[in-house]
N, C-alpha and C positions, 0 to 999 in steps of 0.2 A: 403427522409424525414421520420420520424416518428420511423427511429430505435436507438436502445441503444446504446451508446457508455459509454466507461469509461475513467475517467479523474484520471491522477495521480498528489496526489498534497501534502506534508510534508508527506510523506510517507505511507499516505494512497489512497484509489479511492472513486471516486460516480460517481454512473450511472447516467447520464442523456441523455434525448431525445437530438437528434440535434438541434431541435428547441431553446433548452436549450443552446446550448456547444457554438452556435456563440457568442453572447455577453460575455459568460465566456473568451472564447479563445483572443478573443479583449484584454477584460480588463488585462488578464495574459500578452500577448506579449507586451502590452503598458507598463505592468511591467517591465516586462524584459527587455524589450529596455533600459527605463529609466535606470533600475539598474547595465546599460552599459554589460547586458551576451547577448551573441548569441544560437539562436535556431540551435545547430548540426545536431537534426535530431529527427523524429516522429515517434513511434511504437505505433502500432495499435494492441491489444491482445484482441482476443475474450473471451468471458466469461469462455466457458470449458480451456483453454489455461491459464486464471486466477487462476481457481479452482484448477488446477495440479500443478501451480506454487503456489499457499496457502498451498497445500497438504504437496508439498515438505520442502518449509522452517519452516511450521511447526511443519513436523515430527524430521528434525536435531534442530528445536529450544527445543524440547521437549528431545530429546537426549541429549542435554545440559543441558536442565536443570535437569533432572537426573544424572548427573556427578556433578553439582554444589550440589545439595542435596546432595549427599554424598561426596563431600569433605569439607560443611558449614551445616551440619544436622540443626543447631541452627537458619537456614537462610531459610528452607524450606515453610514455610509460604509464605514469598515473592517471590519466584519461580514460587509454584504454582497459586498463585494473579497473579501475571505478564501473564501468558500464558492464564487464565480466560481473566480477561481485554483484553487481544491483540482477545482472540477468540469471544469476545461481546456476 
């Protein structure tokens, strides 16, 4: 009890304590049940393992958008908005 785990949920996470995750975890599977999906299977990624996988798609999402800036110069405003916002 009492350590952090992380919850992946519409495409982002939040830490929360275990105390926290059971009644989350309830309420999600009672979802999912109902909205007739099956749970396949459960990955458990610790926070460094997080930070390396942020690091990564960050860095090819930021490689993109460098190639989009220069083949839409006129669009580069929203590029760089986009990758602020996603990095909060």
């Amino acid at each position: 009890m009492g350590r952090t785990e992380q919850i992946f949920r519409g495409g982002g996470y939040f830490e929360k304590t275990c105390e926290d995750i059971s009644e989350d975890v309830i309420r999600e599977i009672k979802s999912i049940k109902e909205g007739g999906l099956i749970i396949i299977d459960e990955i458990i990624i610790n926070k460094d393992e997080m930070e390396k996988s942020n690091e990564y798609m960050y860095k090819n999402i930021k490689k993109r958008r460098q190639e989009l800036i220069e083949t839409h110069p006129d669009k580069k405003n929203l590029f760089v908005d986009y990758i602020r916002k996603q990095e909060g």
